[in-house]
C-alpha positions in Angstrom: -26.0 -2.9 152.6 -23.7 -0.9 150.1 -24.3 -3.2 147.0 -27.1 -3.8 145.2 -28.0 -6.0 142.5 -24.4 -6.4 141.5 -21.0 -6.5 142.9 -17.2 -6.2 141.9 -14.5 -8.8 141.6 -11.7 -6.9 139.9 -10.6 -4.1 138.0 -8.0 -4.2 135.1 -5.7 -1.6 136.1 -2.8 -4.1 138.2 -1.1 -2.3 141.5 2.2 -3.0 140.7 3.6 -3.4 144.9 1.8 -5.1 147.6 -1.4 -3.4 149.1 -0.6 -3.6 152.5 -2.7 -0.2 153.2 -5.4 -2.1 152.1 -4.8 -5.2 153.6 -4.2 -2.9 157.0 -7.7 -1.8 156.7 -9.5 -4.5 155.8 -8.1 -6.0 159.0 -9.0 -3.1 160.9 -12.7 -2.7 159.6 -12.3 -7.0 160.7 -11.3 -6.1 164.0 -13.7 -3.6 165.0 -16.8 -5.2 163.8 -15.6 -8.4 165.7 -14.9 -5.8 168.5 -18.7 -4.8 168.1 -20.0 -8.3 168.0 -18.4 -9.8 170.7 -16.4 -7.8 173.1 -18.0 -4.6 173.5 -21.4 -5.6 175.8 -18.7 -7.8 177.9 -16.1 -5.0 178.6 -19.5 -2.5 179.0 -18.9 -0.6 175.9 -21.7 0.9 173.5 -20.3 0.8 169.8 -23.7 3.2 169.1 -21.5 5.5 171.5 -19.1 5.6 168.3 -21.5 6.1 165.7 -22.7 9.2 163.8 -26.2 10.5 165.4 -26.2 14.4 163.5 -27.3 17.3 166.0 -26.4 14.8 169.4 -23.1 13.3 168.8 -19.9 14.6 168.8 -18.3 15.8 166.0 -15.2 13.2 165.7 -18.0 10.4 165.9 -18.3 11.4 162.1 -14.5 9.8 161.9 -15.3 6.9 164.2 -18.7 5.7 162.8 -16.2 5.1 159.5 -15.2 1.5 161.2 -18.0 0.7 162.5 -20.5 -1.7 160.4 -24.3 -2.5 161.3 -24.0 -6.5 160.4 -21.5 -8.9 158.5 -23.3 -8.5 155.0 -22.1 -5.1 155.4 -18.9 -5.2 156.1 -18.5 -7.8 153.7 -19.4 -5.6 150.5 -16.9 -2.8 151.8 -14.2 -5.0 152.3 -15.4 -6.5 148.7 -15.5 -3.1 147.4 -12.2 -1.8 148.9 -10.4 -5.0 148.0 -10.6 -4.2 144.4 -10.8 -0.6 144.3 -8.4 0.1 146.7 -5.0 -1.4 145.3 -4.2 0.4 142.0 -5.2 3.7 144.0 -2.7 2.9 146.9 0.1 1.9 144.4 -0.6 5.4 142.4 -1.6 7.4 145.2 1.1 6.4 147.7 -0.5 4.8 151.1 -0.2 8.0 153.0 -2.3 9.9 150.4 -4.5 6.9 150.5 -5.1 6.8 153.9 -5.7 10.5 154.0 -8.8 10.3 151.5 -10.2 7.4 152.9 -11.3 9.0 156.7 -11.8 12.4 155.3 -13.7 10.5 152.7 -15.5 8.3 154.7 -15.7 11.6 157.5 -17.4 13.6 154.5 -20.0 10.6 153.6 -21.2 10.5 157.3 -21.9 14.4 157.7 -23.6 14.2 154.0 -25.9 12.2 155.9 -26.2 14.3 159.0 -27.4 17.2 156.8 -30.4 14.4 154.8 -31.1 13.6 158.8 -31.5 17.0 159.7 -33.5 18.2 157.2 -35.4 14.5 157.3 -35.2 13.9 153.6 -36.3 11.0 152.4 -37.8 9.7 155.1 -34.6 9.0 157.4 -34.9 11.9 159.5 -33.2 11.4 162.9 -31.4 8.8 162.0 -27.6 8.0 163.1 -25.0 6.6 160.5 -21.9 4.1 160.7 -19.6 2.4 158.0 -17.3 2.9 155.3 -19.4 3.2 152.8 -18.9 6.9 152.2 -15.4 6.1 151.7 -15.5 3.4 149.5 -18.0 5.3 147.5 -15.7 8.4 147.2 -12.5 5.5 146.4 -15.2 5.3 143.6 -15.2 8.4 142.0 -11.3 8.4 142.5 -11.2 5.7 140.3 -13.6 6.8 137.6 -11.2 10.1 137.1 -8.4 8.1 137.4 -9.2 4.9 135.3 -11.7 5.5 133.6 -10.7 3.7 130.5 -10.5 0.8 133.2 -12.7 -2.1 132.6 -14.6 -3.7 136.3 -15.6 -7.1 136.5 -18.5 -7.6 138.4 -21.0 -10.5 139.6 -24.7 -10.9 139.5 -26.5 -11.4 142.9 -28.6 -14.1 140.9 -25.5 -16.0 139.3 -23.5 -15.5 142.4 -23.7 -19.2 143.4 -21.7 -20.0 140.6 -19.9 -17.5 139.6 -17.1 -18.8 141.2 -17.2 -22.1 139.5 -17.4 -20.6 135.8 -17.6 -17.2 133.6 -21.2 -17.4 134.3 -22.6 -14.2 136.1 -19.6 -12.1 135.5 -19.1 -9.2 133.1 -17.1 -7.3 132.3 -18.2 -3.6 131.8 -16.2 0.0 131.4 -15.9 1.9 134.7 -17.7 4.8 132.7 -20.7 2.1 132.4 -20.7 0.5 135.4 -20.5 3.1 137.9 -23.1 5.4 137.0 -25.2 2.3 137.0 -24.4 2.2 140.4 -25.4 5.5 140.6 -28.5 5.2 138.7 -29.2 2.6 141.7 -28.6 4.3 144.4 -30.4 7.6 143.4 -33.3 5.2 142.3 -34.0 3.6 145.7 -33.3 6.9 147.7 -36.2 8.0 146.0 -38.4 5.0 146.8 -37.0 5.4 150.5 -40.7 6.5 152.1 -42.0 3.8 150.7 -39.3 1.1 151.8 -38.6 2.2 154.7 -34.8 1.4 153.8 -32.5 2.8 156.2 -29.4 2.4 153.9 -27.3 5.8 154.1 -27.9 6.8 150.7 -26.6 10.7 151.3 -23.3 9.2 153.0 -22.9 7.0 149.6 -23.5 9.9 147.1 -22.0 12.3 149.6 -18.8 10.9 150.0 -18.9 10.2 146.3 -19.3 13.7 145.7 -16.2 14.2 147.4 -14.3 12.2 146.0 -15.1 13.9 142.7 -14.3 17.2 143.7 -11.1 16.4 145.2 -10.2 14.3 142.6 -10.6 16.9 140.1 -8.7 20.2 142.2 -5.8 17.1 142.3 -5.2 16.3 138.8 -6.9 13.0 139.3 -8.2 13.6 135.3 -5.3 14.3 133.8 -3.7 11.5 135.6 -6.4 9.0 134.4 -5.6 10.4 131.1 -2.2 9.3 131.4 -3.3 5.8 132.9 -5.8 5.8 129.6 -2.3 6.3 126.9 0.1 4.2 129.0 -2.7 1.7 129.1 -3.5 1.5 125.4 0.1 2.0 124.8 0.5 -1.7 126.5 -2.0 -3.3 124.9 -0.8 -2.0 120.8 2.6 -3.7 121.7 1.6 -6.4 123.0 -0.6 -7.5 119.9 2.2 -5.9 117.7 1.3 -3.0 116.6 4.2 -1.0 117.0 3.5 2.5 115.1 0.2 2.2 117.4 2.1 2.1 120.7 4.6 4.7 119.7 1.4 7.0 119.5 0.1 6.5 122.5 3.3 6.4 124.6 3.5 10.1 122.6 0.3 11.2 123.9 1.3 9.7 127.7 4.6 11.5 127.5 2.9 15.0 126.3 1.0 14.5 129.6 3.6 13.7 132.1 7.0 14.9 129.5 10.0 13.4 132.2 8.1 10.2 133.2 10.2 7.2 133.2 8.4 4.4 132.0 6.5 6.2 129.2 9.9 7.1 128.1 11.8 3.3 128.0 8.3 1.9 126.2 8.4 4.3 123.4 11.7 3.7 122.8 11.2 0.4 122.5 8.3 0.6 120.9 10.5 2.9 117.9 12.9 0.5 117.6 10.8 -2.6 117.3 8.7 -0.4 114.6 12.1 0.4 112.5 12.6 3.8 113.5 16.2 3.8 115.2 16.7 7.4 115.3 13.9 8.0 117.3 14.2 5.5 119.4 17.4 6.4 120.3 16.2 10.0 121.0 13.7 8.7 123.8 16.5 6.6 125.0 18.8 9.4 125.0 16.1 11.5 127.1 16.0 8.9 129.4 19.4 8.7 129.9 19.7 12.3 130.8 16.4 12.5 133.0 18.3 9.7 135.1 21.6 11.2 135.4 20.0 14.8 136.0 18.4 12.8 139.3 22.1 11.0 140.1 20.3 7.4 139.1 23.4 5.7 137.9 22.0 2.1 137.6 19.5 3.2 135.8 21.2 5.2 133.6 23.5 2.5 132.8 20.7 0.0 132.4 18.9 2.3 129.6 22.3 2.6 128.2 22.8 -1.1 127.9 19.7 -1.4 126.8 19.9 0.9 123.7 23.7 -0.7 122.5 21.5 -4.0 122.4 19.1 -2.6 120.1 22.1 -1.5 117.9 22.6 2.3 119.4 26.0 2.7 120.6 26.7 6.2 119.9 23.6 7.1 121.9 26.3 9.0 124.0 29.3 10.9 123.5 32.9 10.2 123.9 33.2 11.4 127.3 29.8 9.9 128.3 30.9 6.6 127.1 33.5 7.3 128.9 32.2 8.0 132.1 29.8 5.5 131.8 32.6 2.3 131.8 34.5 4.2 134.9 30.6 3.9 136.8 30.8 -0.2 135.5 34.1 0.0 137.3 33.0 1.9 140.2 30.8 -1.1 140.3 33.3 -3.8 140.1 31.5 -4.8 136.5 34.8 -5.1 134.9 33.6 -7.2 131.9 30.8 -4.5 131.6 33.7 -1.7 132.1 35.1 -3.4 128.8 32.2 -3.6 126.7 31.9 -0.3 126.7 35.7 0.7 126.4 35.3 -1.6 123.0 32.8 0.5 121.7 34.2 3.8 123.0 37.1 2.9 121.0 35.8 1.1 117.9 33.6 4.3 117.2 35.9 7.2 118.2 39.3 5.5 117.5 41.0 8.9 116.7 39.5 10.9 119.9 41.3 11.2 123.0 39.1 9.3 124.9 38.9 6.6 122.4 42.7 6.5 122.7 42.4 6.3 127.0 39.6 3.8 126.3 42.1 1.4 124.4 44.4 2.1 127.1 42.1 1.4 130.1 41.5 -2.0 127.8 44.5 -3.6 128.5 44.7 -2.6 132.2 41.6 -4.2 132.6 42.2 -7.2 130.6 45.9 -7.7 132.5 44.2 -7.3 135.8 40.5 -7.0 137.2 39.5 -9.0 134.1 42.3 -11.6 133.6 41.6 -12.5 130.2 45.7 -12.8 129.2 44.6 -13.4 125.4 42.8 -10.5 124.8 45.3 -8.1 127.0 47.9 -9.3 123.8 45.5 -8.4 121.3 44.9 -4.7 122.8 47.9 -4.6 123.3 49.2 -4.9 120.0 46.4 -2.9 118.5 48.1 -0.1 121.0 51.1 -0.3 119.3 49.5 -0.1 116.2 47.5 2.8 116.5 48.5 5.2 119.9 50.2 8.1 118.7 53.3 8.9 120.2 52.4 10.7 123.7 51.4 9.8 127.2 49.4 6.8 126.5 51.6 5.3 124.4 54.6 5.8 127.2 52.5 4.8 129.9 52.1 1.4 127.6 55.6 1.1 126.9 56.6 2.1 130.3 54.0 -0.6 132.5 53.4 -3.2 129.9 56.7 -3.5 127.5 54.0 -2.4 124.7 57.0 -3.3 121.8 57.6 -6.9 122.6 53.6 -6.8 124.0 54.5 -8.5 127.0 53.5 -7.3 130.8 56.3 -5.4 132.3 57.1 -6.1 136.0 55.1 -4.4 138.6 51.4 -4.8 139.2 49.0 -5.2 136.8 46.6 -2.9 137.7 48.2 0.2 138.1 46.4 3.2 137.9 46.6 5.3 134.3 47.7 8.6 134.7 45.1 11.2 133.0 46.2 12.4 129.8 47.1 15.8 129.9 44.8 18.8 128.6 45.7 19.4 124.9 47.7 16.5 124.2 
């Protein structure tokens, strides 16, 4: 049995896709035990044939024994175990990464025991090993580097009846508590092994645990959990309003990972809600470039949108703005094309591109956007303020821009660039 005394039911650190590595093997670890149970004697198999006996089995039997499980109780607490620990690790991991560490993991675990069998400590000399337990136990220290400002829910053995019904028997504890009480356990009845007689793989627990460690730290596993630790504290300040106090710790999460995404968007927001504009609008502004740098238009866009709701308009320049309305037309968002135009134009009225803006206006609002009313207005705020040039022919020309009336001929036509230095 893997557990003792005490068992997880959750972990507050959320996977923010759908497990389905996970799910995959905890149907797989299903299948083979039910494999073992039933249809193995019938179809003449041995499952012991897959297990791990050190110094007479084969080598890849150390990969094998890793889904194979002595009784249901046992499978039961891995699939308990890797149900909650395994989720937020897939979702930061990725599932090939995941999939990776769990047979090496659970490979490692299994020949940590071959070498307490061959040298017979603790009493289990000679004895073969099977389960996952060395890999849920290195998915363990994998999660201690990486969350470890995570808090685990676990239940009691002795409460377990109802702990399902009520609060009662659960607790919550830090990951930094409640897994080296686990360890404290398993060390503590290794020890009293000879005089148990238990013949719980102990060295494949702390074996594989071991490993997970020590990969976990030549990975970056730390400094990850560090930024997992910031982003997470970052979350919780906004969300009971304190704004100054998020800003910090989205700081601290971007000085760990400087061009990540959402670290970026929340300290933005969390400036702005605190009633510093200017540097929100510097976090958006970073964001904005990080995207377009990595050809993420919609995204771009949306943090765009995003800061002219929260007041920041000029977050871009002229020809940004500019290029941002032709991507909302590239896009068929026409009314979102316009928004932007308006702004383009109401804050650089004077600069070239505020004068093609005001131009592209009334195209848009005598076609694509067929809003009649406000093509008139535009229109006659072209004649008001286009200097004489290009635009204000193209006006005349297409949409008889003196009596402010469409001229014939379609709509839509496209606007000629203005030429360089005019």
């Amino acid at each position: 049995m893997y557990f003792f005394y005490f068992f997880p039911v959750g972990i507050d650190r959320p996977a923010y896709r759908r497990p389905w590595l996970t799910w995959a093997l905890m149907a797989a670890l299903t299948v083979v035990y039910a494999w073992q149970r039933w249809l193995a004697a019938p179809l003449g198999a041995d499952p012991l044939d897959l297990a791990f006996f050190p110094g007479s089995s084969p080598a890849w039997t150390a990969v094998t024994a890793v889904f194979l499980h002595g009784s249901w109780l046992h499978l039961l607490g891995n699939l308990l175990y890797l149900h909650v620990l395994a989720p937020p690790l897939e979702d930061r991991l990725g599932r090939p990464a995941l999939l990776g560490l769990f047979v090496l993991l659970g490979s490692g675990g299994n020949l940590a025991h071959g070498v307490v069998s061959a040298v017979g400590l603790f009493g289990q000399g000679g004895l073969g090993v099977l389960g996952a337990s060395g890999a849920i136990a290195g998915l363990m220290a994998l999660t201690v580097l990486r969350f470890h400002s995570a808090r685990v829910v676990i239940a009691w053995w002795l409460f377990a009846p109802i702990g399902g019904q009520n609060k009662v028997g659960r607790t919550p504890l830090p990951v930094l508590w409640a897994v080296p009480l686990w360890i404290l356990l398993q060390v503590a009845q290794m020890l009293l092994t000879p005089h148990t007689g238990n013949t719980v793989s102990f060295g494949a627990h702390l074996g594989g645990f071991a490993l997970g460690l020590g990969l976990g730290l030549a990975t970056g596993e730390l400094k990850a959990g560090r930024y997992e630790a910031a982003a997470a504290r970052g979350r919780r300040y906004f969300g009971d309003g304190h704004y100054l106090a998020a800003a910090g710790a989205w700081t601290e999460a971007i000085d760990l990972k400087p061009d990540d995404r959402e670290a970026l968007l929340e300290l933005a927001r969390s400036q702005h809600v605190a009633g510093r504009p200017a540097e929100a609008a510097t976090a958006w502004r970073r964001l904005w470039d990080l995207h377009r740098r990595e050809r993420r238009v919609d995204a771009a866009l949306a943090v765009y949108d995003e800061a002219c709701r929260a007041g920041r308009a000029d977050l871009l320049s002229p020809a940004e703005m500019s290029e941002a309305a032709r991507f909302k037309e590239l896009q068929l968002d026409y009314r979102g094309a316009l928004d932007v135009y308006r702004r383009l134009y109401e804050l650089h009225p004077d600069h070239a591109q505020g004068q093609r803006a005001l131009v592209r206006i009334v195209v848009l609002c005598r076609g694509r956007a067929r809003d009649a009313e406000a093509a008139g207005h535009w229109l006659a705020e072209a004649g008001r303020a286009l200097p004489p040039g290009p635009w204000r022919e193209y006006l005349e020309r297409e949409f008889n821009l003196e009596a402010g009336t469409c001229a014939v001929g379609p709509a839509d036509r496209p606007v000629p660039h203005r030429p360089a230095g005019s």
